[in-house]
GUVO-85554 format. One record per residue (C-alpha): z, x, y. Coordinates in steps of 0.02 Angstrom, whole numbers, padded with zeros to 5 digits, always signed. Layout:
BEGIN
ZXY
...
This chain:
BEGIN
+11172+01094-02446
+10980+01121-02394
+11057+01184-02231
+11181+01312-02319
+11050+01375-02419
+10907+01406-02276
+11076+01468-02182
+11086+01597-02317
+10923+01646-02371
+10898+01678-02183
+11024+01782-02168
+10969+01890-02331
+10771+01884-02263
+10820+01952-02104
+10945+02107-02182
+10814+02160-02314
+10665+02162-02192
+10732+02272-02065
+10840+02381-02215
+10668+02396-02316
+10562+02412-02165
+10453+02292-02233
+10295+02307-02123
+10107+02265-02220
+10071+02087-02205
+10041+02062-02402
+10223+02112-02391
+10285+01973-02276
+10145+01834-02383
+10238+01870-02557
+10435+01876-02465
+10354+01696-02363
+10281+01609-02569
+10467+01673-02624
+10555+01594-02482
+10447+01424-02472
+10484+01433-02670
+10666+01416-02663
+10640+01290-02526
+10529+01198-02639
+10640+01197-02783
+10812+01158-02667
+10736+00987-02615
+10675+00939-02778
+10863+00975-02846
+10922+00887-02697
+11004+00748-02791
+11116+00885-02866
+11184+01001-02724
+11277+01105-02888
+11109+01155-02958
+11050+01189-02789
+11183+01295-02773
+11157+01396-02914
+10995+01467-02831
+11109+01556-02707
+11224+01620-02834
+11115+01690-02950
+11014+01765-02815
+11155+01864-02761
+11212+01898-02906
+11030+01967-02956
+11022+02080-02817
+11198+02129-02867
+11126+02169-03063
+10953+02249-02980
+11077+02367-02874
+11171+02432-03017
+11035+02442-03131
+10936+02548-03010
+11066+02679-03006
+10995+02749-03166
+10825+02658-03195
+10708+02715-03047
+10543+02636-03143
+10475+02437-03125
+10537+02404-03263
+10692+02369-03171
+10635+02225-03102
+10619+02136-03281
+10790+02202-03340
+10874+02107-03199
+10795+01962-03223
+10847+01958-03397
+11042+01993-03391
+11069+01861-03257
+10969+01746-03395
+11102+01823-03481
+11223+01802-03378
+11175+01590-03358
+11155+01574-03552
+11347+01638-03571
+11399+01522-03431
+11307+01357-03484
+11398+01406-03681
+11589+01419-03561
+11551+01254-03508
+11508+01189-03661
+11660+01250-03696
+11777+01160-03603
+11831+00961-03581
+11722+00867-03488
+11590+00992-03446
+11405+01004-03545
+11279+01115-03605
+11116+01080-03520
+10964+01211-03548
+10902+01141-03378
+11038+01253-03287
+10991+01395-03379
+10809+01370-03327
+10869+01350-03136
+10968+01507-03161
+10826+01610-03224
+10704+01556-03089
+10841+01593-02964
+10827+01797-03027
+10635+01788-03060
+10607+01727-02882
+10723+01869-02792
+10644+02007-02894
+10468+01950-02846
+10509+01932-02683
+10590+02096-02705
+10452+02172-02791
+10313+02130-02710
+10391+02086-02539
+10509+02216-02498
+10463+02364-02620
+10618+02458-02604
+10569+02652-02590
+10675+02720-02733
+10591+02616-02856
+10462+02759-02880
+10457+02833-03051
+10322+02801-03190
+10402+02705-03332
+10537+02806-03435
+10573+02796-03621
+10743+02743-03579
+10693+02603-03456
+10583+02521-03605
+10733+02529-03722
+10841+02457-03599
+10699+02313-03568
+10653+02274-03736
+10860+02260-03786
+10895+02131-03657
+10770+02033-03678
+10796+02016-03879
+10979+01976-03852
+10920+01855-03743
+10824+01794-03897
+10954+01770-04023
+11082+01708-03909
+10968+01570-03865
+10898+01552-04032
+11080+01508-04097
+11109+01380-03952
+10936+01296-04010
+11037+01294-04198
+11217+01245-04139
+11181+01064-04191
+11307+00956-04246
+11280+00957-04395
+11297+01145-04411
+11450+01153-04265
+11535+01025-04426
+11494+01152-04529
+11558+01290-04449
+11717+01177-04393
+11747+01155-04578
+11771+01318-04619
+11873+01385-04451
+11989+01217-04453
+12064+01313-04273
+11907+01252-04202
+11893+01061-04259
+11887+01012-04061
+11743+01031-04059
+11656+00919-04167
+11704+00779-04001
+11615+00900-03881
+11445+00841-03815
+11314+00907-03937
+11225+01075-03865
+11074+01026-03960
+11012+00887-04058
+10831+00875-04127
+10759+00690-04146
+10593+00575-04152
+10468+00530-04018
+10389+00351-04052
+10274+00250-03953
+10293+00069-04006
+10129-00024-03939
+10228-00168-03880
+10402-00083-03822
+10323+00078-03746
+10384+00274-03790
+10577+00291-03869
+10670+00428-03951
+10779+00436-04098
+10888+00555-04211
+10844+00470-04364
+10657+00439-04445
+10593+00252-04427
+10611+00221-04621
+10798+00291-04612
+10812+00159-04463
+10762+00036-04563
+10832+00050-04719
+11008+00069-04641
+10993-00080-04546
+10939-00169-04697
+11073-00092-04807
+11203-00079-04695
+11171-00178-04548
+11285-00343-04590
+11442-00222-04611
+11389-00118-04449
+11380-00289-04342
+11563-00336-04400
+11625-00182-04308
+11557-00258-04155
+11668-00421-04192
+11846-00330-04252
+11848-00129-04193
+11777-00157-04006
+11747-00352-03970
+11701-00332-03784
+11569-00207-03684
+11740-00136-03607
+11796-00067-03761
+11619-00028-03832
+11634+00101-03682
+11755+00186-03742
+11713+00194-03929
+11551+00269-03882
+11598+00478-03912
+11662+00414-04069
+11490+00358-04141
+11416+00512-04048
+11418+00622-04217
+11275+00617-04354
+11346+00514-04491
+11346+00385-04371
+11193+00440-04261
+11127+00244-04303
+11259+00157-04234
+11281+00270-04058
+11085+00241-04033
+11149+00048-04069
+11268+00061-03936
+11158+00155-03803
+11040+00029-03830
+11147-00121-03814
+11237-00024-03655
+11063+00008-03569
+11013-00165-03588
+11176-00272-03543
+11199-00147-03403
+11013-00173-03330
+11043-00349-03348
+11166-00335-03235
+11067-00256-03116
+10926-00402-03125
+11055-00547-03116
+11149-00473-02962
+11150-00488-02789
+11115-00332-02724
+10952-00234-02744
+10758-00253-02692
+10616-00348-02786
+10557-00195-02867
+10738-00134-02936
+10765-00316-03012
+10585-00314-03081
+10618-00127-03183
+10804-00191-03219
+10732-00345-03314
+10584-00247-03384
+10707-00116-03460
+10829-00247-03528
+10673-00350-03616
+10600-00199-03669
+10789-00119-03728
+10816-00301-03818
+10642-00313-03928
+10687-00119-03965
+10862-00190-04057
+10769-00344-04108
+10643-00218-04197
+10724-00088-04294
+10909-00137-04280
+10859-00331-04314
+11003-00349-04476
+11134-00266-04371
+11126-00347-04227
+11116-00519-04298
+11290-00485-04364
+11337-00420-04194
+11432-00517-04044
+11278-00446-03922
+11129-00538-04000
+11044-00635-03866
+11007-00809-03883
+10824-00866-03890
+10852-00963-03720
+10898-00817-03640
+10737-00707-03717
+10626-00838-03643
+10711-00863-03472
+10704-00661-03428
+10515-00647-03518
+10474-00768-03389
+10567-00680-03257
+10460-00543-03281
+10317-00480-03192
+10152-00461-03248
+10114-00278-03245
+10147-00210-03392
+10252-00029-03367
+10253+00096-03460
+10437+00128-03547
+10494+00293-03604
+10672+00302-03620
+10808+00431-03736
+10963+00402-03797
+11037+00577-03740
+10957+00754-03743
+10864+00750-03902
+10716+00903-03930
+10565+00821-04020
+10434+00933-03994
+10482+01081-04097
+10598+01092-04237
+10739+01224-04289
+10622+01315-04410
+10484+01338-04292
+10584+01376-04157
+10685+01527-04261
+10486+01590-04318
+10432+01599-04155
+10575+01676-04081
+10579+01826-04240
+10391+01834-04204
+10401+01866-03998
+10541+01998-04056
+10441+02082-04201
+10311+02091-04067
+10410+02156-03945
+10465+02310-04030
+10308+02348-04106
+10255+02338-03921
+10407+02452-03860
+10365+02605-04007
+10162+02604-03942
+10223+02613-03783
+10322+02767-03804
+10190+02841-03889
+10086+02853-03723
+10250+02910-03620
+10264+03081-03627
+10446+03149-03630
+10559+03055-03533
+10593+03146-03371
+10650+03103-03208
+10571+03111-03020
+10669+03148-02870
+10610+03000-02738
């Protein structure tokens, strides 16, 4: 993948320098940061050659967006625009995919994507300075700008609200759409903790709504564990069903359970070097006083509580150094909330197009230059 996409950018480097006649060296400096930039980002995505490939795609497809736009806005402004309908452009694509069976939302992607265009038009911009570029800023160019970038806005301010708990809503209402309330959730907002003796973990649900389920509820929630799934096979395969939020406790039950039978695993078999089996049993102690903590009532009436034997075998198992543990239980956004989110987002807009109407003030009428 690495060698497709040096293949490529080559390719593109060498076309645009000799069609843009690129010739001061500041000009080949900001096209070499753009290039060792993509490089940069391609090996740290190197674990996932499909998000490497998306810096390709959406490159072209910027300069494909920067070509038609430049038809009819000759001003730098252009360079924005572009980069903000292929953000476009990714924001739409990441919502398809949410879309459809067995694909997710991720806002990662959509960050990937809009580096990908902010790259190309700097290199673009700074490197290759394409000649017809040449007009001061137009009235039209700002209107064009300043419209892009606040449907960009929305659009991402309703991903940030299409929670579960609002995609039942909407569900309700438009029965047609009911499939997806089993979708992966686009967004979910929880709770950061840092336990002193566990380490950093994240939930959906406050710590006094943890435990007063558990306490209330936690003896009927540990017979499901004995009659509707019974083995870690099954418990598999009932996770999606838990994975809604009137029963965000017992999915965070499960993933706990699942993250520390499965690192178990990992500590008690044969394959593996010191330090894997040392952060497999330090993730299954630390994943079992977690469900010993705030799930104590329901997993007592579980199948999967661990016998005291077994607690003091792996704490003696483990080593010494004391890591630190910071682990989720899927995508969950804790630093902001929906409201805040929303009045930032109205308040960047606001700003925006009080920005835009000064701005026209200073333009005088808009005209256009023959490059």
């Amino acid at each position: 993948m690495l060698f497709v996409i040096i293949l490529v950018l080559s390719i593109a480097l060498y076309s645009l320098v000799y069609r843009f006649k690129v010739k001061t060296p500041a000009q080949y400096i900001w096209i070499f940061i753009c290039f060792a930039l993509y490089l940069s980002v391609t090996l740290q995505l190197g674990k996932h050659p499909e998000e490497a490939l998306h810096l390709v795609e959406y490159s072209l497809l910027t300069y494909l967006i920067f070509k038609a736009l430049s038809y009819r806005v000759r001003d730098r402004t252009v360079y924005l625009t572009s980069v903000f309908f292929v953000a476009l452009v990714g924001i739409a694509d990441e919502f398809i995919q949410w879309l459809l069976p067995g694909r997710v939302w991720d806002y990662k992607d959509i960050g990937i994507n809009a580096l990908a265009a902010g790259l190309f038009m700097l290199a673009v911009w700074k490197g290759f300075r394409p000649a017809k570029i040449c007009q001061p800023v137009q009235k039209i160019s700002l209107r064009l700008l300043s419209r892009i970038i606040t449907i960009n806005l929305v659009f991402l301010g309703l991903c940030l609200s299409n929670t579960p708990e609002n995609v039942h809503r909407y569900t309700s209402i438009f029965e047609s759409l009911s499939w997806l309330r089993h979708e992966e959730p686009m967004t979910e907002y929880g709770y950061k903790y840092d336990d002193p003796e566990i380490g950093i973990f994240y939930s959906r649900l406050p710590l006094d709504t943890l435990y007063d389920i558990d306490r209330e509820n936690g003896a009927a929630y540990g017979n499901i564990f004995h009659h509707e799934i019974g083995s870690m096979d099954e418990f598999k395969k009932e996770i999606a069903e838990y994975n809604n939020p009137s029963r965000a406790f017992l999915y965070e039950f499960f993933i706990h359970v699942k993250r520390r039978e499965s690192n178990l695993s990992d500590y008690t078999g044969e394959n593996g070097t010191d330090m894997l089996r040392d952060a497999a049993i330090n993730t299954a102690i630390r994943e079992n006083m977690l469900v010993e903590k705030y799930f104590r009532n329901t997993l007592k009436h579980s199948i999967f509580a661990w016998p005291e034997s077994r607690v003091l075998e792996l704490k003696a198992s483990e080593s010494l150094g004391i890591r630190k543990y910071d682990r989720t239980v899927g995508k969950l956004i804790t630093s902001f909330r929906l409201k805040t989110a929303w009045v930032t987002l109205v308040s960047v807009i606001v700003a925006l197009w009080i920005f835009e109407k000064r701005w026209k003030r200073r333009l005088k009428r808009s005209y256009t230059l023959k490059c």
